[in-house]
C-alpha positions in Angstrom: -52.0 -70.5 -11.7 -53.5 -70.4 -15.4 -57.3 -70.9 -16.1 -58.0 -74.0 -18.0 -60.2 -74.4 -21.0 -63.2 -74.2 -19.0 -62.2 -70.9 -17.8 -62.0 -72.4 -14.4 -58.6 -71.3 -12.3 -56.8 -74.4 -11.3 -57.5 -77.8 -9.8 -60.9 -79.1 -9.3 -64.2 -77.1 -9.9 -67.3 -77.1 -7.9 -70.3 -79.6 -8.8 -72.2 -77.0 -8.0 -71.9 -73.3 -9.6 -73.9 -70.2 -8.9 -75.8 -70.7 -12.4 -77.1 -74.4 -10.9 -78.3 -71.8 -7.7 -79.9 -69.4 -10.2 -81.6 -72.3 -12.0 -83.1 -74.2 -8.9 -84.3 -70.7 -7.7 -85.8 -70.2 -11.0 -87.7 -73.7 -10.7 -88.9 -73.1 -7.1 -90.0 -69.5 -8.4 -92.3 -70.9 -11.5 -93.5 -73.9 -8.9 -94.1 -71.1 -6.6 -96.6 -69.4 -9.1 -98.1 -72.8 -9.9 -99.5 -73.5 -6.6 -100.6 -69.8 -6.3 -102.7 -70.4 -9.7 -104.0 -73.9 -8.3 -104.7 -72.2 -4.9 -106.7 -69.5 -6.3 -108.6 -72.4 -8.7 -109.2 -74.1 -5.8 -110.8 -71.2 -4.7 -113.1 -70.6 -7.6 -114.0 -73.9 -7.4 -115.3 -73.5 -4.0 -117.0 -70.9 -5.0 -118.9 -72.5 -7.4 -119.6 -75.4 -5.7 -121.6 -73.6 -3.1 -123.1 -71.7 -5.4 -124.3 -75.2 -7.0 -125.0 -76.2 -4.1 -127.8 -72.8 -2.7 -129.2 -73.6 -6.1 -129.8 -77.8 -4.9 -131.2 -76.5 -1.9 -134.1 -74.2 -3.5 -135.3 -76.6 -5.9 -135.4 -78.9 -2.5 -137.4 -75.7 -1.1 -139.2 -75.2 -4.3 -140.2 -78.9 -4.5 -141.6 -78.9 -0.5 -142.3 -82.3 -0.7 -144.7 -81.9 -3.7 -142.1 -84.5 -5.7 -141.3 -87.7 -4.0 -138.8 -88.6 -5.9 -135.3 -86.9 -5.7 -133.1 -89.3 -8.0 -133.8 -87.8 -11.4 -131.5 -90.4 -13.7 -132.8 -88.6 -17.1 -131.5 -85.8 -15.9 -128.6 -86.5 -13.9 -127.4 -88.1 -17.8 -128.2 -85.3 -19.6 -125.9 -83.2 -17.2 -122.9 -85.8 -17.6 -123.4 -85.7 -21.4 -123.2 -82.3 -21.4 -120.3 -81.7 -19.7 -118.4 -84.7 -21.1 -118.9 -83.0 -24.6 -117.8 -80.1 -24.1 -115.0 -80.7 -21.7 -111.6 -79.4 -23.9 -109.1 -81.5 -21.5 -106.5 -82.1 -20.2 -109.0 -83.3 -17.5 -109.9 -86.6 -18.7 -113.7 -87.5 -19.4 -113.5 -90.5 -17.2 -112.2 -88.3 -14.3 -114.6 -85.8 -15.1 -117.8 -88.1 -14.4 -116.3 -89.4 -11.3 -116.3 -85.8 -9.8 -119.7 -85.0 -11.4 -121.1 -88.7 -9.3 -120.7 -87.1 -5.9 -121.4 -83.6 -7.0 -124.5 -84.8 -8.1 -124.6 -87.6 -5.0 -124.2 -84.4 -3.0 -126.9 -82.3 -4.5 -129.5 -85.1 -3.7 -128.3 -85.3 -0.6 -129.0 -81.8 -0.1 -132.1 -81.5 -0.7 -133.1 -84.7 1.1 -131.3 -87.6 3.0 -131.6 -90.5 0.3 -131.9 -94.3 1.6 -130.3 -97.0 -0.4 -131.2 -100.8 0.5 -128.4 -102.7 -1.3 -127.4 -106.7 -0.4 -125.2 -106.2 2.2 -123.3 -106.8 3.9 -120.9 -103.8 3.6 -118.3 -105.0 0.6 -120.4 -106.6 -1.4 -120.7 -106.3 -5.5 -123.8 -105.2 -4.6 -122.8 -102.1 -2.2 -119.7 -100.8 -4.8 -121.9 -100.7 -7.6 -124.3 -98.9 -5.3 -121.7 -96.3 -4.6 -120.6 -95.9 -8.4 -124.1 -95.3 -9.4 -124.6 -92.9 -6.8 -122.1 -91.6 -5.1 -121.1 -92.0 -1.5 -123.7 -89.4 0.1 -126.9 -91.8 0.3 -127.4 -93.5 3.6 -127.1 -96.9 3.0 -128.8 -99.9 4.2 -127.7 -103.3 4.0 -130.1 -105.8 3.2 -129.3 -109.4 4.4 -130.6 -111.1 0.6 -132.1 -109.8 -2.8 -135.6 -110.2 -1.5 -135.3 -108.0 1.5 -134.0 -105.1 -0.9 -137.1 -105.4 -2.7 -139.1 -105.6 0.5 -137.3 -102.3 1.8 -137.9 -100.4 -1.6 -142.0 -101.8 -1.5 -142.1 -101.0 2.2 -140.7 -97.4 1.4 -138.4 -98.2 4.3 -135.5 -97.5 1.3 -135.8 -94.6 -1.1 -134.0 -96.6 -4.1 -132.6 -100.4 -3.8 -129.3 -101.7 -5.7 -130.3 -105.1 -7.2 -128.2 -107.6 -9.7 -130.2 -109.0 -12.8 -127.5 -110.7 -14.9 -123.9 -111.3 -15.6 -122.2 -111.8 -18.7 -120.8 -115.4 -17.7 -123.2 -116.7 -15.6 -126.4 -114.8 -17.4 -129.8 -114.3 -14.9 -129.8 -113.6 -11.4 -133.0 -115.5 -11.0 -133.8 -114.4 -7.5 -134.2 -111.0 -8.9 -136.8 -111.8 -11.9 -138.9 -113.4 -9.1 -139.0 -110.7 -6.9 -140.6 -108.1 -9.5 -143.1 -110.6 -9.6 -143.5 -110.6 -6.0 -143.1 -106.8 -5.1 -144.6 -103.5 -6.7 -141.5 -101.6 -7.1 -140.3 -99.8 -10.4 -136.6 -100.0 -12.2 -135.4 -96.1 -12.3 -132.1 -96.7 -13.8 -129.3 -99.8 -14.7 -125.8 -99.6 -14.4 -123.2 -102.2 -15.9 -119.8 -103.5 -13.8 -117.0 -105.2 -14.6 -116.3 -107.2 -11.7 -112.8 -109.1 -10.5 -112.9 -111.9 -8.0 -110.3 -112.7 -5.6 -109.2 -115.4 -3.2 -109.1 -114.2 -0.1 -107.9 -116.2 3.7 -106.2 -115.4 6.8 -104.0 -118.4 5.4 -101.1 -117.1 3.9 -100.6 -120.4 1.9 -103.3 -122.0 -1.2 -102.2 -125.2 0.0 -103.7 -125.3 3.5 -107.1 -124.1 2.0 -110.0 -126.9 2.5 -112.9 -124.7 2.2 -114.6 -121.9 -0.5 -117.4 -119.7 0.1 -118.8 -117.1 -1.3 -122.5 -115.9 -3.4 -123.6 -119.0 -6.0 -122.5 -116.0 -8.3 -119.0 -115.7 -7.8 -118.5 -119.5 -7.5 -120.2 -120.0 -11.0 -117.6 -117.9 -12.6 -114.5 -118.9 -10.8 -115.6 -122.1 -11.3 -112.9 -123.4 -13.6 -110.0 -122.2 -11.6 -111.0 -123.7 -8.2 -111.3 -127.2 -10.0 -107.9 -126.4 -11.6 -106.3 -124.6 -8.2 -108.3 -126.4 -5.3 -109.8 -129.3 -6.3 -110.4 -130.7 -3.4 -112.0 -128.1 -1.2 -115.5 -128.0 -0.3 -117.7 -125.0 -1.9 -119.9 -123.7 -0.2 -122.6 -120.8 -0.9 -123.5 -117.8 1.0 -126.3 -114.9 0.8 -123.1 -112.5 -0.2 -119.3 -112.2 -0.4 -118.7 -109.9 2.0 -120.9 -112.2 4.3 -118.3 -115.1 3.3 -115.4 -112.7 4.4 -116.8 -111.9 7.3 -117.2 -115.6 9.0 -113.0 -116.6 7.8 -111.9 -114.8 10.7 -112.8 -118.0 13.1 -112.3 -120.8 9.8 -108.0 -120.3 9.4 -108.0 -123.1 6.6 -110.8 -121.5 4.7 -110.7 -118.9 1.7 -114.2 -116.7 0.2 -114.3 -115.4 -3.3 -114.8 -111.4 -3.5 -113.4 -107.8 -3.8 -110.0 -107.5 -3.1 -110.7 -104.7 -1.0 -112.3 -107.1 1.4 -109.3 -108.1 2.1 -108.4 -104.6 3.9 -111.7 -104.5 5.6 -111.5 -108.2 7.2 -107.2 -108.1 7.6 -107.5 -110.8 5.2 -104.5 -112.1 2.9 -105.4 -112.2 -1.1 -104.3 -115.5 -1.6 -104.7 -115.0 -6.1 -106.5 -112.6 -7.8 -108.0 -112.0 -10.9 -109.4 -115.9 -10.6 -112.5 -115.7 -13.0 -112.6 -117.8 -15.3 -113.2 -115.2 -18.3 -111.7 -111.8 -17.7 -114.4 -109.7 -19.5 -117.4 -110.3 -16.7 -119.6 -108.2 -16.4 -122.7 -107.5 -14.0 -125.8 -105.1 -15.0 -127.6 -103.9 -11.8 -131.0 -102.5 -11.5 -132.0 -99.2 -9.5 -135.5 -99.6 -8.0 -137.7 -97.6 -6.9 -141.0 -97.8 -5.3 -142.5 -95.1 -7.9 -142.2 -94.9 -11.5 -139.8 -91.9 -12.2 -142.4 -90.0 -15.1 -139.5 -87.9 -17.0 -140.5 -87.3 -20.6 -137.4 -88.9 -22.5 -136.8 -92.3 -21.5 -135.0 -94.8 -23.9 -135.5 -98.7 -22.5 -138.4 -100.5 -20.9 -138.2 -103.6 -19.1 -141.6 -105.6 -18.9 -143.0 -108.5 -17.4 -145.9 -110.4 -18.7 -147.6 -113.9 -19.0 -149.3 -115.1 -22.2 -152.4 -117.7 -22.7 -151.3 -121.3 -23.2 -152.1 -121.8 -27.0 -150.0 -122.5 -29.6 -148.3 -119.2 -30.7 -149.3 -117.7 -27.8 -145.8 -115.8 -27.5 -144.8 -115.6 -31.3 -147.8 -113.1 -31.4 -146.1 -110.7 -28.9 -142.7 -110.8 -30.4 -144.3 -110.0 -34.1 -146.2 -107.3 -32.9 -143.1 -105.4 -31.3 -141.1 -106.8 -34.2 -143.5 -105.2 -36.5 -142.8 -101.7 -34.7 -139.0 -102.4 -35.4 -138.9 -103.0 -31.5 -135.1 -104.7 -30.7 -135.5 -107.2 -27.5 -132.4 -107.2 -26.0 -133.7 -109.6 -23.3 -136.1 -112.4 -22.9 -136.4 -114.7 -20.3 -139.2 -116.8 -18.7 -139.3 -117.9 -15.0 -141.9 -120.1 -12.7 -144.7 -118.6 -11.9 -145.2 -119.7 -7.7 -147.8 -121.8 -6.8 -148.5 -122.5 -10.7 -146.7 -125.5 -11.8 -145.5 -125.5 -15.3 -147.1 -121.8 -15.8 -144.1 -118.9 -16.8 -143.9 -115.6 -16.7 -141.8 -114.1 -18.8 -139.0 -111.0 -18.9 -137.9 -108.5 -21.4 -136.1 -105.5 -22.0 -137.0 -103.2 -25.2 -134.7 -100.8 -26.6 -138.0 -97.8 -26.5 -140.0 -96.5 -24.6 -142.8 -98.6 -24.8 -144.8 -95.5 -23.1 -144.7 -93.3 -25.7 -148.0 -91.9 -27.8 -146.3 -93.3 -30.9 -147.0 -96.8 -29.2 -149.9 -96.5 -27.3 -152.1 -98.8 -30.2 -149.3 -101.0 -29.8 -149.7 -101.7 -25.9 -152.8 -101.5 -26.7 -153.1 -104.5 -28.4 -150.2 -106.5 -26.3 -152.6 -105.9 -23.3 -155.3 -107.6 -24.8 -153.0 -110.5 -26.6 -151.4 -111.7 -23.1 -152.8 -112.7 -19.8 -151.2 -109.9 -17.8 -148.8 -106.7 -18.8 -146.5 -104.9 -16.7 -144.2 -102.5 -17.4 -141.8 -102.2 -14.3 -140.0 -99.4 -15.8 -138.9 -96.8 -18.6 -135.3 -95.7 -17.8 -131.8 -94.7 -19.4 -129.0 -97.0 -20.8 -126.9 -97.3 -18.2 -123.3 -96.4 -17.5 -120.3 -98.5 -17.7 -118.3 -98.9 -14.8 -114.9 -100.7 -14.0 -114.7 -102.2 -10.2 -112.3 -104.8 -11.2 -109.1 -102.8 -10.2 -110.3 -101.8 -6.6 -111.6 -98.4 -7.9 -115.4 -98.4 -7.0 -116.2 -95.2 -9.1 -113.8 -95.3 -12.4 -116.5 -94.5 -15.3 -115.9 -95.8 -18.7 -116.3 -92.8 -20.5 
């Protein structure tokens, strides 16, 4: 027989030659030395890690109960900006915090067991934006509504509570303004979530659904699509959405508004999801305290005070913060209890009021209203998606 042009001797050639053998060995070979490099990063990283972790464990030593408070937010922030700007990639910055929230989570933990009251029950808004702002080692404690977290945090029967103020659709979560009136607790940090409802049931079909619950929240801002998709079911609210999950189990032709991953935690179907009405809704949650955290470099205050009833009354407190170039990013008045037609009123000021530069300043707002609290000095908060299912995915 004569070789062909391809220098192969007769008929047809094998697929496979001993150069395709020499190249797969070659591949297996360089993934070979891959996983030997990640191995022996892994390693390292270990290393590293416990050596982080010794150091957690003598400032717990060093701090022998001398400093109450272990959440440090101030610096726990400085420690993510630092990293984030100098981290070169390919690891990206987003990644990078969420690894840094339970390193630090675990650091705390460390040094102390940490108790978190949040408004339960488990699956709630509530409980994953407790997680994202502080990782998963925390014990936490679900609180059946908003004014038992407080309770827990006054009490010190919790160590920090995880409480909703506002959301971008639906603005003030007014049974959180009344509680700082109510209980002496302190806001230590915020942190802001984009939230995603869905429709969950152990139906399988839209059509056999006759009845909606879920928190007043939710239902606000899917509000437009259950008139549009069930207009004829009954709505009714409850002290949380995972509490509305929970009760469909023994209701087949109802549905609840929440977190899709309810739906794995109560073998639930999700019936349609996103449903809110606008898809850019966001919810800003407080961290309390029962202490004020006293770190040297804080950038927002949040204050609550009442003013005399004259005319003007209030125009004098805005132009004396205004007249410090103070920006209010926040004012709000509630009912004061027991006092009809008497208000009490919320803000949030991009300073910290606190500072020796301002101390004329409060000062004279002390004297110009009826009463003057400052419920906190504390860093802008963090950004944080829930809305795809991933409780800890940091906006970077």
């Amino acid at each position: 027989m004569t070789a062909n042009a391809t220098g192969n001797t007769g008929g047809d050639a094998p697929a496979d030659g001993p150069g395709d053998d020499a190249r797969t060995g070659s591949l297996e070979e360089a993934l070979l030395d891959l996983r030997r490099g990640i191995d022996a990063t892994d390693d390292a990283i270990l290393e590293l890690l416990n050596r982080r972790a010794a150091y957690s464990l003598e400032v717990g030593r060093r701090k022998d109960g001398r400093d109450s408070a272990i959440f440090k937010p101030f610096r726990e922030q400085e420690v993510l900006d630092r990293l984030t700007g100098q981290n070169p990639g390919p690891l990206p910055a987003a990644h990078l915090l969420s690894i840094y929230r339970e390193i630090l989570s675990s650091s705390r933990r460390l040094q102390r067991p940490e108790r978190v009251a949040y408004l339960g029950p488990e699956g709630t808004f509530s409980h994953f934006a407790a997680m994202a702002a502080l990782g998963h080692s925390p014990d936490f404690l679900p609180q059946p509504t908003i004014g038992d977290v407080f309770a827990a945090v006054a009490a010190k029967q919790a160590d920090l509570g995880v409480v909703p103020l506002e959301n971008s659709l639906q603005g003030t979560v007014g049974q959180s303004l009344d509680n700082f009136q109510r209980h002496a607790v302190f806001i230590q940090a915020e942190i802001s979530c984009r939230v995603s409802h869905a429709l969950l049931s152990m139906a399988t079909d839209l059509g056999a659904i006759d009845t909606v619950y879920s928190h007043p929240q939710p239902l606000a801002q899917c509000a437009a699509w259950l008139k549009t998709h069930l207009p004829a079911a009954r709505v009714i609210p409850t002290d949380s959405t995972a509490a509305a999950a929970a009760r469909l189990a023994a209701e087949p032709r109802a549905a609840s508004i929440g977190h899709v991953k309810l739906a794995a935690m109560h073998g639930l179907h999700v019936l349609a999801s996103p449903i809110e009405d606008l898809p850019d809704n966001w919810t800003r949650f407080f961290i309390i305290g029962p202490e004020d955290t006293k770190q040297q470099t804080r950038d927002k205050t949040s204050i609550l005070f009442t003013v005399p009833n004259r005319p003007g009354a209030l125009y004098q407190v805005l132009s004396h913060l205004a007249g410090e170039g103070i920006n209010l990013t926040k004012l709000e008045s509630r009912p004061i209890r027991g006092e009809k037609w008497q208000y009490v009123f919320f803000a949030d000021l991009q300073c910290d009021i606190t500072r020796e530069e301002y101390k004329k300043l409060l000062a004279t707002l002390k004297e110009q209203t009826h009463s003057l609290r400052i419920l906190g000095c504390y860093p802008a908060g963090r950004q944080v998606d829930l809305a795809d299912g991933d409780t800890g995915k940091t906006e970077a």
